[in-house]
C-alpha positions as CSV (number, residue, x, y, z in Angstrom):
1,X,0.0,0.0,0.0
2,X,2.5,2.5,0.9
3,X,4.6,2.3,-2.4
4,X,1.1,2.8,-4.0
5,X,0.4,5.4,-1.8
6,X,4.9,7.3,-2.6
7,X,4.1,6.5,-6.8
8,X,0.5,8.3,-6.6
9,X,2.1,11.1,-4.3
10,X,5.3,11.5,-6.4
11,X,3.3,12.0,-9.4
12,X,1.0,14.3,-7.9
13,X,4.2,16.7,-7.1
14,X,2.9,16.7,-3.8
15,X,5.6,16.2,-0.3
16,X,4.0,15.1,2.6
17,X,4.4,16.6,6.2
18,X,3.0,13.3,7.0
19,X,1.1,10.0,6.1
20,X,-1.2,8.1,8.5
21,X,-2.7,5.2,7.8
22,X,-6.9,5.1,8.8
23,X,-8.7,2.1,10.3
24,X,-10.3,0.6,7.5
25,X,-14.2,-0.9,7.4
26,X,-14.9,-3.8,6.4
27,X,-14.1,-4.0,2.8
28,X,-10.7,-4.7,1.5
29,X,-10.2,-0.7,1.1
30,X,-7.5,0.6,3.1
31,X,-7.1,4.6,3.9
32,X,-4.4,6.7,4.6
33,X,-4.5,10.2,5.4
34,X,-2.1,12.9,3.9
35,X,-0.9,16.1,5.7
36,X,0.7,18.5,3.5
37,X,2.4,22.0,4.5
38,X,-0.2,25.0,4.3
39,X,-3.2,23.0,2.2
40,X,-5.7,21.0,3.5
41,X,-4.8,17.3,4.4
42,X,-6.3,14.8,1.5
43,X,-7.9,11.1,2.7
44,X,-7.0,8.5,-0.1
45,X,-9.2,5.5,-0.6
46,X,-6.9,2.7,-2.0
47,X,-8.5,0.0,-3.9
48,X,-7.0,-3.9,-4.1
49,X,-7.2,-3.6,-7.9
50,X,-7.3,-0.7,-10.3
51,X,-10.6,0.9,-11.8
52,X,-12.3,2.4,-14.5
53,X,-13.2,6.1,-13.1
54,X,-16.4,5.6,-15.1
55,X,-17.7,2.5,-13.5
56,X,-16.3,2.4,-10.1
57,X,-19.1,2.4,-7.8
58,X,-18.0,5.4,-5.2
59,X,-17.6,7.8,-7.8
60,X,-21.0,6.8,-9.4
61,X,-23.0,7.3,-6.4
62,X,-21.0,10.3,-5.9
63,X,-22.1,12.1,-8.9
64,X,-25.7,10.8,-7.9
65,X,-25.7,11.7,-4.0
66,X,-23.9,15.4,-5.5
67,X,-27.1,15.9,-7.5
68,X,-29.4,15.3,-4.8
69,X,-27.7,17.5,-2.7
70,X,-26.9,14.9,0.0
71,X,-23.5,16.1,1.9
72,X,-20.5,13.8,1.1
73,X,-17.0,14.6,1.1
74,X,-15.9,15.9,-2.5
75,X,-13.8,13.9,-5.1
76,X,-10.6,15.7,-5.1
77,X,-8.8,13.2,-7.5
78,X,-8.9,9.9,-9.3
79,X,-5.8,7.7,-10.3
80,X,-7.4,4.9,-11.7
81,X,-4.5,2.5,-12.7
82,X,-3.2,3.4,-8.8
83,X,-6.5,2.2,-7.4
84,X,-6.9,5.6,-5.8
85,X,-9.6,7.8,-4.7
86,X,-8.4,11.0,-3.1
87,X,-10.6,12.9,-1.0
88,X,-11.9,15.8,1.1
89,X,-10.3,15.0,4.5
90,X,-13.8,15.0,7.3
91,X,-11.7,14.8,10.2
92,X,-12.2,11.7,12.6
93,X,-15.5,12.0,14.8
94,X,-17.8,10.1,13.5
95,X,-21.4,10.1,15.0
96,X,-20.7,7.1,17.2
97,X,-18.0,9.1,19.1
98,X,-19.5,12.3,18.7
99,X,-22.5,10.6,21.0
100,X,-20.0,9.8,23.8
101,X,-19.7,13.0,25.6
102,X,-23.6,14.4,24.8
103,X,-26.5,14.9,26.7
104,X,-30.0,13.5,25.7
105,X,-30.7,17.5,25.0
106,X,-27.9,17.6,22.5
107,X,-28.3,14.4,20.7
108,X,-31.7,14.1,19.6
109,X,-31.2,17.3,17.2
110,X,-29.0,15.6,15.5
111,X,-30.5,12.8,15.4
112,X,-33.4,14.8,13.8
113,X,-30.5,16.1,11.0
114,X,-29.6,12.4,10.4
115,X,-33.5,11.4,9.6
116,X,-33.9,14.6,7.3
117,X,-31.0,13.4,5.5
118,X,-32.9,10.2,4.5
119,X,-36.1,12.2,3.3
120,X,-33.7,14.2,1.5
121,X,-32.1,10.8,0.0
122,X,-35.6,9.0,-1.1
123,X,-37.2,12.5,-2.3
124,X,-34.3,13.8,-4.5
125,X,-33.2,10.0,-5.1
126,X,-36.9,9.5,-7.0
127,X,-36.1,13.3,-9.0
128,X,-33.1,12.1,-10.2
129,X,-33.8,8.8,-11.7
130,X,-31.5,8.0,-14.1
131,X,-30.0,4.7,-16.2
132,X,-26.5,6.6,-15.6
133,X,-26.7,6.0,-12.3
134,X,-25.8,2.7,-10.7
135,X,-28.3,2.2,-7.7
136,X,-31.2,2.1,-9.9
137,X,-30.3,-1.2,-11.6
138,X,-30.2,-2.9,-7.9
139,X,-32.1,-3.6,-6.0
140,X,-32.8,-5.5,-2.4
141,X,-35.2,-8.0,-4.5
142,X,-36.2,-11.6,-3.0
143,X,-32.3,-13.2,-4.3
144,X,-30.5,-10.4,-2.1
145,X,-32.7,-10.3,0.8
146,X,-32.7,-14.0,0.8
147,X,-29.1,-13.9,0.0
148,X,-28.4,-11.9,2.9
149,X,-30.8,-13.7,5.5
150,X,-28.4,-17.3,4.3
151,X,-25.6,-15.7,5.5
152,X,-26.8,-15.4,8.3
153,X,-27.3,-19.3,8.6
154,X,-24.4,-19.8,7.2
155,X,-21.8,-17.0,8.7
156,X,-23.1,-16.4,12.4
157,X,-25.0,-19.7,13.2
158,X,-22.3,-22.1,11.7
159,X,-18.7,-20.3,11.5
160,X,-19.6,-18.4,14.7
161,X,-22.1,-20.2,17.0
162,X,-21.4,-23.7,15.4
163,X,-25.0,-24.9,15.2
164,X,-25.4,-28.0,12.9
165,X,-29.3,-27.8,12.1
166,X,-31.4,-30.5,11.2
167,X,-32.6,-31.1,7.6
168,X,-36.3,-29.8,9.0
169,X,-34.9,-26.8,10.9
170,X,-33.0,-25.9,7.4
171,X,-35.8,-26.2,5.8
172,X,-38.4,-24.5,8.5
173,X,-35.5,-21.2,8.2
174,X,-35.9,-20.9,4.3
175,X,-39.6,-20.8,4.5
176,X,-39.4,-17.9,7.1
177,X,-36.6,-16.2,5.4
178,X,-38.8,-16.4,1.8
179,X,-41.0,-15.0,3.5
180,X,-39.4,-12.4,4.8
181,X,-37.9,-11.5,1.5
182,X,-41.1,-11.7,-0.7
183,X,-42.8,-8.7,1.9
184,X,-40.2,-6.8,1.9
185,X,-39.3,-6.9,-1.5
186,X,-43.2,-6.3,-2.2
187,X,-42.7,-2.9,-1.0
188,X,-42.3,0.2,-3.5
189,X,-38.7,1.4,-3.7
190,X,-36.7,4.2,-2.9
191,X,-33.0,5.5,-3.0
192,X,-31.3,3.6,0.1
193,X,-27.5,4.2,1.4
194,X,-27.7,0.7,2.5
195,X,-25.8,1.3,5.2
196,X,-26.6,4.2,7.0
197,X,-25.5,3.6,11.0
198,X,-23.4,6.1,13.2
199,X,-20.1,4.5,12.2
200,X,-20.9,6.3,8.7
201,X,-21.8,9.9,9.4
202,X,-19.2,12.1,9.9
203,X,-19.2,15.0,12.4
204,X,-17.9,17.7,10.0
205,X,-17.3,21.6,11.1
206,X,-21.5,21.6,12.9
207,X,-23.1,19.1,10.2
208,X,-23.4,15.5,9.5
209,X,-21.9,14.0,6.3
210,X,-22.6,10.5,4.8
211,X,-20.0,8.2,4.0
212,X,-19.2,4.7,2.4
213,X,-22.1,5.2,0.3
214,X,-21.1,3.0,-2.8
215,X,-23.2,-0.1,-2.6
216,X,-26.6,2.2,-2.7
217,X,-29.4,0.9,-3.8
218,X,-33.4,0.7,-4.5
219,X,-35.2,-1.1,-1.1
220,X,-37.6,-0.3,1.4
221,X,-38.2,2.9,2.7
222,X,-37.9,1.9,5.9
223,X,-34.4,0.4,5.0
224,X,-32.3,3.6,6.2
225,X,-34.1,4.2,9.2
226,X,-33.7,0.9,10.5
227,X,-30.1,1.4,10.2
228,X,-29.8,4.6,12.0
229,X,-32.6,4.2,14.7
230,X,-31.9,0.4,15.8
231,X,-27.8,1.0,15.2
232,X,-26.0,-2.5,15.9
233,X,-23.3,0.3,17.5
234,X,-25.5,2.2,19.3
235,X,-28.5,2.3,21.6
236,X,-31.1,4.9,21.5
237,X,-34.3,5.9,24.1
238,X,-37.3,4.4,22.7
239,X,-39.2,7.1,23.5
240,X,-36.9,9.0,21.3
241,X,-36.8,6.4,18.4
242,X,-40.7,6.7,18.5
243,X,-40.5,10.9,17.8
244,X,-37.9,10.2,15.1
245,X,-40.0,7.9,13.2
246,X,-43.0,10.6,13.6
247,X,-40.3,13.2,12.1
248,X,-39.9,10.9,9.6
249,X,-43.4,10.2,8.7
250,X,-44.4,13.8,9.1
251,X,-43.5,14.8,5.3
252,X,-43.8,10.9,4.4
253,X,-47.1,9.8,1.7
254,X,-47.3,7.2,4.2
255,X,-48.6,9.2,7.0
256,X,-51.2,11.0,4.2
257,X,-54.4,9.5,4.0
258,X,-57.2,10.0,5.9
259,X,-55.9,8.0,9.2
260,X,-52.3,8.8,10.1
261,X,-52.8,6.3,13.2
262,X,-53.3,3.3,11.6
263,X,-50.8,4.6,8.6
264,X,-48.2,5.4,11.6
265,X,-49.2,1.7,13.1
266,X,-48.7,0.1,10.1
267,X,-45.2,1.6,9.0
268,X,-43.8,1.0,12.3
269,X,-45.0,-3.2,11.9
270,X,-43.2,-2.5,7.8
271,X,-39.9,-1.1,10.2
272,X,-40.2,-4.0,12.6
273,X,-40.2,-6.6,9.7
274,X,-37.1,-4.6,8.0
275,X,-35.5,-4.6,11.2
276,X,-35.7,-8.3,11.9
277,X,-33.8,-8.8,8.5
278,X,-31.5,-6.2,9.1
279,X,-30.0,-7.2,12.2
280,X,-30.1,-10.8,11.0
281,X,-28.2,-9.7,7.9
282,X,-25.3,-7.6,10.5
283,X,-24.9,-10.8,12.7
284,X,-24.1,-12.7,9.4
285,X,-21.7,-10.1,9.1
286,X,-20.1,-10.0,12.3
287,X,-19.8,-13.5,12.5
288,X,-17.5,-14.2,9.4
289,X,-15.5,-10.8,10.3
290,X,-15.1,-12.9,13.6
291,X,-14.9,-16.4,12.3
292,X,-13.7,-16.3,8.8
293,X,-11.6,-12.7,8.3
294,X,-10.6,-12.9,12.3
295,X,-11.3,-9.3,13.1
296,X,-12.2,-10.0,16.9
297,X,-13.8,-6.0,17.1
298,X,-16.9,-6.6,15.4
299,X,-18.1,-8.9,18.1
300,X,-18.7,-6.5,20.5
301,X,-21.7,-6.0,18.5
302,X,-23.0,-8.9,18.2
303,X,-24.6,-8.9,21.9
304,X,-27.0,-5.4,21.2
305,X,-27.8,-7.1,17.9
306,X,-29.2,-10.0,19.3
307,X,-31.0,-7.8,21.7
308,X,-32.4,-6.5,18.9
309,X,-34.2,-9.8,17.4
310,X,-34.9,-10.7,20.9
311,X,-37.1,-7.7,21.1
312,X,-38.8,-7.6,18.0
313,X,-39.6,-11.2,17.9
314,X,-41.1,-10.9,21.7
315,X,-43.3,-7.9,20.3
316,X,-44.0,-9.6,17.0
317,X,-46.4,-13.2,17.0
318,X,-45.5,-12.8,13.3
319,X,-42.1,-14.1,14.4
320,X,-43.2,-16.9,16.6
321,X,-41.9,-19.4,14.4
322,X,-38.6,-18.2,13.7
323,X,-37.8,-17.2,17.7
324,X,-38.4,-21.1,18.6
325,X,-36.3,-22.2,15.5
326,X,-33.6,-19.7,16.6
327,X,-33.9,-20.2,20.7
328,X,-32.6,-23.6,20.2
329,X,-29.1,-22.2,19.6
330,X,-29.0,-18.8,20.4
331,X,-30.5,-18.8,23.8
332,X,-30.1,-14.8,23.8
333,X,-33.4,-14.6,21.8
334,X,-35.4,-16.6,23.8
């Protein structure tokens, strides 16, 4: 990385006061961040393999999210054949450590910010529908919910958890995760980051910015707000998540017609059902970070995530089923 990182610099005429590498996510991207004397410092995205500035993903989304008007931090520079992306340097505090040191008082305004920018995302998302832009040609459809909900089988009840199920308990999971998948992918579709959590808002001079935005997509519009209000990283009031769904809904079609209650009750069932397969989906993740990649840190979330799916199946008889398939080896959601 770091010869990648002297070629692209060298070329660029630029010297360094200094070059810090970033903690990455968990893609096979790696950051570094480059300080240089009276300029601002640049954040370089390195990619495994080189890329086609036309195609890549980021810079696709980029344009699109630029359009909309979402804030993101600008392109400053592309070096395809260096698998580089440089970029406007945010600083460090994202929302997750920004919440550390703030009161109640101080965090649900920004919390409020963080649901406007989703309304802002699925509004200006639908106005600038285009075939140029990548995230309309995907989609969370039954193969990638489904997809994602046999990972979860796969990745966090066998890597992690070791469960060998029977041949009726593998086949009593696919029938609830088809239907799962066939609901929500029933659902009309908007613009989704599709993966919109605290670890991917940046604190930036007063003002949230979004980050790792590339794999956005077409889903549910209750997608994005899952993320954010039932955050695998961090724990909100209910009472609170309850006022930011109403902010949400206030300017929504959903809460339109001529009964908002039963239009408010019904969305929040929709957001229960998304969140089920949500936080499904992020313990399949977290166990094959753990299991497969060995990157121990992502199972420190793996406890509020099953708290999660312990919650919403207790409040949900839809779920029945799948809480006394589940129970059976992960007594946390029993």
């Amino acid at each position: 990385m770091l010869t990648t990182v002297s070629t692209y610099l060298n070329r660029q005429g630029i010297v360094p006061s200094r070059v810090t590498p970033l903690a990455g996510d968990a893609s096979t991207r790696q950051y570094v961040r480059v300080e240089r004397p009276n300029r601002p410092p640049l954040v370089l995205a390195i990619y495994p393999e080189p890329f086609d500035p036309q195609t890549l993903s980021f810079l696709n989304v980029s344009r699109l999210l630029s359009a909309i008007g979402v804030p993101i931090p600008a392109v400053r520079d592309t070096a395809g054949d260096l698998g580089i992306v440089a970029l406007e340097d945010l600083g460090d505090v994202t929302l997750q450590e920004w919440l550390v040191d703030q009161s109640p008082a101080e965090i649900e305004p920004i919390y409020q910010q963080a649901v406007d920018l989703i309304v802002l995302l699925q509004r200006g998302g639908a106005e600038q529908r285009s075939a140029g832009y990548q995230p309309y040609a995907l989609a969370f459809d039954v193969e990638k919910l489904t997809w994602e909900l046999d990972f979860f089988t796969r990745h966090f009840l066998g890597d992690y958890r070791g469960a060998a199920l029977t041949a009726g308990e593998g086949r009593a999971l696919a029938d609830e995760w088809m239907r799962i998948a066939e609901e929500l992918a029933a659902e009309p579709r908007v613009l989704c980051h599709r993966d919109y959590h605290s670890r991917n808002l940046m604190v930036h001079e007063g003002r949230l910015m979004m980050i790792d935005f590339q794999d956005a997509r077409m889903g549910p519009d209750t997608y994005d707000l899952v993320s954010l209000l039932r955050d695998c990283y961090v724990t909100l009031p209910d009472d609170m998540v309850a006022r930011l769904i109403e902010r949400f809904l206030s300017p929504s079609p959903v809460a339109r017609g001529p009964r908002p209650d039963t239009a408010a009750a019904l969305f929040r069932r929709r957001f229960d059902l998304m969140a089920m397969q949500r936080h499904l989906k992020a313990l399949g993740t977290f166990g094959y970070q753990v299991a497969v990649r060995g990157k121990l840190q992502y199972a420190g979330s793996i406890p509020r995530t099953l708290g999660y799916v312990r919650e919403n199946a207790a409040r949900n008889p839809r779920f029945g089923r799948l809480r006394e398939i589940l129970a059976g080896y992960l007594p946390e959601v029993s």
